[in-house]
Structure formats: structure tokens, C-alpha cells
N, C-alpha and C positions, 0 to 999 in steps of 0.2 A: 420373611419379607424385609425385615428391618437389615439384616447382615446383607441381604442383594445389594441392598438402596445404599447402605453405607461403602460395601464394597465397589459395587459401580462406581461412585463419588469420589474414591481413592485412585482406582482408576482411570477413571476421565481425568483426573486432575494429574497423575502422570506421565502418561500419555499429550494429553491436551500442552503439558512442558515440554516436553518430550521435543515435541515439534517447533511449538511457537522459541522454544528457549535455543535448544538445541539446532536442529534442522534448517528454521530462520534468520534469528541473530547471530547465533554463533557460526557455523559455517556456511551459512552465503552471504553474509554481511562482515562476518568477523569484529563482530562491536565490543566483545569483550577476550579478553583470555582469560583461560582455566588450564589447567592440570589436565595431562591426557585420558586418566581414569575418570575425572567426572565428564570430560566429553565424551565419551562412551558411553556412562553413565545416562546422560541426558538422551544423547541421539539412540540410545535401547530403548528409551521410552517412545519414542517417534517410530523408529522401524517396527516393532510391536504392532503400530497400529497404521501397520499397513501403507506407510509411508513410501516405500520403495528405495531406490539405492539412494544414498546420500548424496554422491556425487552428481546422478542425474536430477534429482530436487534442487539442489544448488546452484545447476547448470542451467536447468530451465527457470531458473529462479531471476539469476544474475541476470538473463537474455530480456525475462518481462523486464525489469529494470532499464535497461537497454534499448528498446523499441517500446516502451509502452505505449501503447493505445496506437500502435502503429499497423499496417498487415505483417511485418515479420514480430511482433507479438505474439508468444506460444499460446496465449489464452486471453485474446482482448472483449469485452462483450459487442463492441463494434462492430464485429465483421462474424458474428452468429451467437447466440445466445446456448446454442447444441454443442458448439466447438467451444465456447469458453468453459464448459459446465465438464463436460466428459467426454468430445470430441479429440482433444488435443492427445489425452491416453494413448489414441488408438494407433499411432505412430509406430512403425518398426524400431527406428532409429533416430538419431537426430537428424534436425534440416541442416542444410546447408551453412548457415550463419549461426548457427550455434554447435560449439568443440570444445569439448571439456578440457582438448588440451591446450586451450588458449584460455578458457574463463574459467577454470576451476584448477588451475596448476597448482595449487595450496595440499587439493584436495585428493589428486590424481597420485599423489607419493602413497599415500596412507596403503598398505597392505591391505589392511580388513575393508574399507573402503574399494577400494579395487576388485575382490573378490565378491563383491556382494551388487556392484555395477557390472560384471556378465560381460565386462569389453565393449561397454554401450552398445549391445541388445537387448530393447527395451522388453520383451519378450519373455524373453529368458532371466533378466533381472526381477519383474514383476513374479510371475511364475516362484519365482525362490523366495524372494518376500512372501508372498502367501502361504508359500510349505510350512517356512520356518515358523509363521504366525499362529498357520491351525496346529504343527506338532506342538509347541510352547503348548497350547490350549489345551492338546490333552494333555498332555505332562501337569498341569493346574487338576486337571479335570481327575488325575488318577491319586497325584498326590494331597487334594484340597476338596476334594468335591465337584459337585455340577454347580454348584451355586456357584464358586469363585472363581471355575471356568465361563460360564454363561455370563457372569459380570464382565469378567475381562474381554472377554470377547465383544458385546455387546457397547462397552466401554472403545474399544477401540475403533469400533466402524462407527460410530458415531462421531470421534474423533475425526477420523478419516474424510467427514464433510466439512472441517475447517475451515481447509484451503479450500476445496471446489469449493464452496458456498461465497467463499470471501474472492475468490477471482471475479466471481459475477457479481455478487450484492453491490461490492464496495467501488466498480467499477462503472455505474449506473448511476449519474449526475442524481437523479430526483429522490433516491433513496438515501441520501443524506445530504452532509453538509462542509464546504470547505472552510479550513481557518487559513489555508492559503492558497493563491491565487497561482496555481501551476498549469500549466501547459498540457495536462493528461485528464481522466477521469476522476481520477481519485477521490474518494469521500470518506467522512466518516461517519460508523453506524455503531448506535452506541449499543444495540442488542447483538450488533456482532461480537463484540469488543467484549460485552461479557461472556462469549459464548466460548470465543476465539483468545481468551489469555490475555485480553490487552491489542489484538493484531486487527481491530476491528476501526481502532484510531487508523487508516489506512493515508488519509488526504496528509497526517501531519509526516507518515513511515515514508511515502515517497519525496516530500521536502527535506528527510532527513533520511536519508535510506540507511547510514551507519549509525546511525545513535540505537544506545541499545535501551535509551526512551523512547516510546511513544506518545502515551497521555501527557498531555503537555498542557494542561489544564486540571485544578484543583478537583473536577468532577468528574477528568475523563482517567479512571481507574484500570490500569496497566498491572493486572498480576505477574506477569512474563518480568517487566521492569523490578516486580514489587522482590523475585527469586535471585532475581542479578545483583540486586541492591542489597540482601541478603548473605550473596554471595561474598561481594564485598566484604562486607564486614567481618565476617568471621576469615577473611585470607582465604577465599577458595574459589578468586576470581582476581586476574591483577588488573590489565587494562583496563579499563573501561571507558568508551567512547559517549558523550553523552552531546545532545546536539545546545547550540549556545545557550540555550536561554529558555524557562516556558515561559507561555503568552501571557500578556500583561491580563489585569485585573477585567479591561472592560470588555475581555475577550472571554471572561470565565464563563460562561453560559452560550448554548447552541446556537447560531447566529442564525435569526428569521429570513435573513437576506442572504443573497450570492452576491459576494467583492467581487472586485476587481483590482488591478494595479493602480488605476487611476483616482481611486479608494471614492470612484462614482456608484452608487447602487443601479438595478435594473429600473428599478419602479421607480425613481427620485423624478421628480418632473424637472423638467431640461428646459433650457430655452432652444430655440430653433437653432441659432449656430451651438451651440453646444452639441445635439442630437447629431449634427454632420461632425464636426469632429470629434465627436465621440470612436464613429468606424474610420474614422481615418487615420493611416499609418502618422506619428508626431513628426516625421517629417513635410508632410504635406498639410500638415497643423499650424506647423511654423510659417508656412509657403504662405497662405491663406491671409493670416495675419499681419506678415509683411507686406503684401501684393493687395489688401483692400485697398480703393483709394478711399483719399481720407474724410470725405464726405460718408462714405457709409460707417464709417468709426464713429460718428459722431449720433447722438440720439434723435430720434426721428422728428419730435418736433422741431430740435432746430436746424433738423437737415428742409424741413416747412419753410421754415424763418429764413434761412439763407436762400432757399430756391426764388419765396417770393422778394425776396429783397432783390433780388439780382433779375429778376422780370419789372419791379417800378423804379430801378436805377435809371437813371435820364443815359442817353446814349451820345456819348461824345463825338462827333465825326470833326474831322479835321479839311480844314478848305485849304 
């Protein structure tokens, strides 16, 4: 039992790089460079488990980037929670608005890449992904055992719920939380985050979609970061894209509140002109402000004091 648990471990852990390092960062993002053998290296760990071509992962990767939380989003939880999860799979082909020879031309040269995307059918790509995955397993199975086949194997499909898991969790406002205030879904879940290598900080990936950090906070723990930063060091990683800055200090802990831009909380009690131009575009903020007349600018008691002053004014008529 103990050899399973430890082998599983080695595997998930892998694998679980494989993807988030490999598949993610590095080729749909391209946040760092490496040497072409450890990108191989990395994206075997990924394809292993069940990942599918690299080119169409990439491709429908860069597109969510692109349209997120839009309807031409390949997997938004907006527009079904079936179609984010494992709906989107069942596609022949790509749509329309999404061409590998347009958003993945990096990717599209690579030989072994190409052979392994099927001419973007999705089909017949997946299909190959799976052969290669269960032969590997016996070949483990023949040359290692059933234990270190059944690990790996078990290690991989597990894996394999990363991403489904993290299209829908992290895309679902209430199950976590933002450090900024973007335009999409996005959140982050710190049980994903351990789950997921680091890719669970999801609210900070989409404000920084090329940094090949995520956790940007002293407690939000980025293993995927922890192999790059690794990489670095020892030369076996050159560029590396890192986004400007992590969050300041009074930002180091999960935030109880949902921000905004106007850096007003939901719950903050408001005054009554406040709560109206709170939904109103700043332009018709400004509008507002300008166009009071100036009687209502002034505080209520002595808009009192001027009314009754200007009712016991004696009234001048001219003869």
C-alpha cells in the first residue's frame, strides 16, 4: 500500500506539472523559455494524462482568454454548467472563431505537435491520446508491475480533472475571491490551487495571463511558479515573464469583501447620492455634479435658513 500511495504521489505530481507547467504556462502563454527537450519533457507529463493534443489545449486555451465569460467562450459556466464541465469535449472540430492557424502559429510548426493534433480532428486526436495513454500503461504494467501501472494510471485521470474542475469552480463568483477587480468571472480557490499546482489563483492568471507567477501573495502557494523558479536557477529556463509586482502587505490575507475600481465595498453604507452614482457610468457623475443647482449643494439645514429667509424678506415693489 505504501509503494501505491507513494507512487501515485510521484505521479500526480508529474503529471499535475506536466500540464499546469508545461501545457499552460508554457505553450499557451509562453511565460517562460526552455530548451526544447525539457519542453517535451514537461508537455509528456501532460499528454500522459490524458491531456489531448497540445496544439488544440493551447488553442482552446488562448480562445477562453479571448472571449471569457463571453458566448463565444469554449467553456464559460455562464451559459451551462454541463457545457463548461464536459460539454465543450464533444465538438468535432473547432468553431468558427477559433483557428489554430491564427492563435497557435508558434505551435502549429512543431512536427510532433502536428502529428499528435490529427489536422484538428478532435476525434481522432483524442482517440490517439487515449491509445498512447492505455499502451504506456501496459508497457508500466508489463515492465513494473500492476501497482506502478494502476498508480499511474489512476494518477493521471485524476489529473485530468484539473482543468474541467478549475473551468467551472474558479469561474463561479461565490466560490471564491477577487484580488482584482476584472471584467470576467474569475476567482480564486485556494483548495484548487493546491490541487491544481498553483492554477487555482485563477482571479490573479487572468489579470496577468503571461506571468509565469500566479500566487501573488505570501500565502497563496504556486508549486507550478515554485518548478520555473527552480528552473531558473539552475539555467534550464531563460526568459522568464513575471507579472510587475505581488500585492502589497494589506492585501496578504483572503479578502471578506468583493472590490471594486472605485475601491467602494458592497456592504459599505452609502449616502443616498452616493448609492445613484455608484451605478452610474463617471460620466453622467460628473453631469450630475456639475448641473445641481446650488441650492441643493448646500446642507439641508441651511438650504431651511435660506428658504425661510427669502419667505420673511420684506418685498420691495417699485412705484
Amino acid at each position: 500500500m505504501a509503494e501505491f500511495i507513494i507512487l501515485f504521489l510521484l505521479f500526480y505530481i508529474w503529471h499535475g506539472l506536466g500540464t499546469t507547467v508545461g501545457y499552460h504556462r508554457l505553450l499557451s502563454h509562453r511565460s517562460f523559455e526552455c530548451p526544447k527537450w525539457i519542453e517535451y519533457l514537461l508537455v509528456l507529463g501532460g499528454y500522459l494524462s490524458f491531456e489531448g493534443s497540445p496544439i488544440w489545449w493551447a488553442t482552446v486555451h488562448r480562445a477562453h482568454h479571448r472571449h471569457v465569460d463571453t458566448p463565444l467562450d469554449p467553456h464559460s459556466p455562464r451559459y451551462g454548467l454541463k457545457n463548461a464541465h464536459l460539454g465543450w469535449l464533444m465538438h468535432e472540430t473547432y468553431p468558427e472563431h477559433i483557428n489554430p492557424s491564427v492563435q497557435a502559429k508558434d505551435l502549429i510548426k512543431d512536427p510532433v505537435y502536428q502529428f499528435l493534433e490529427q489536422n484538428g480532428k478532435w476525434h481522432r486526436a483524442h482517440a490517439l491520446s487515449y491509445g498512447l495513454n492505455i499502451s504506456i500503461r501496459i508497457v508500466i504494467l508489463l515492465c513494473f508491475g500492476w501497482v506502478a501501472a494502476l498508480a499511474s494510471l489512476l494518477a493521471a485521470i485524476a489529473v485530468l480533472q484539473i482543468p474541467l474542475m478549475l473551468n467551472v469552480v474558479c469561474h463561479i463568483p461565490k466560490l471564491g475571491y477577487k484580488n482584482f477587480a476584472n471584467n470576467d468571472d474569475s476567482v480564486n480557490v485556494w483548495w484548487v490551487a493546491l490541487l491544481a499546482m498553483g492554477e487555482g489563483w485563477h482571479n490573479n492568471h487572468h489579470m496577468y495571463p503571461g506571468s509565469a507567477k500566479t500566487g501573488l501573495t505570501k500565502w497563496e502557494f504556486d508549486a507550478s511558479w515554485a518548478l520555473i523558479s527552480l528552473m531558473k536557477k539552475f539555467g534550464l529556463a531563460g526568459r522568464v515573464n513575471v507579472c510587475p509586482q505581488d500585492l502589497p502587505e494589506r492585501q496578504a490575507a483572503p479578502p471578506k469583501r468583493r472590490t471594486f475600481n472605485l475601491d467602494i465595498k458592497i456592504d459599505q453604507p452609502l449616502s443616498i447620492q452616493k448609492r445613484m452614482n455608484f451605478h452610474r457610468p463617471l460620466h453622467m457623475q460628473r453631469a450630475v455634479r456639475i448641473h445641481r443647482p446650488l441650492s441643493l449643494q448646500r446642507p439641508m439645514h441651511i438650504q431651511r435658513a435660506v428658504k425661510l429667509q427669502s419667505l420673511n424678506a420684506p418685498v420691495n415693489s417699485k412705484r
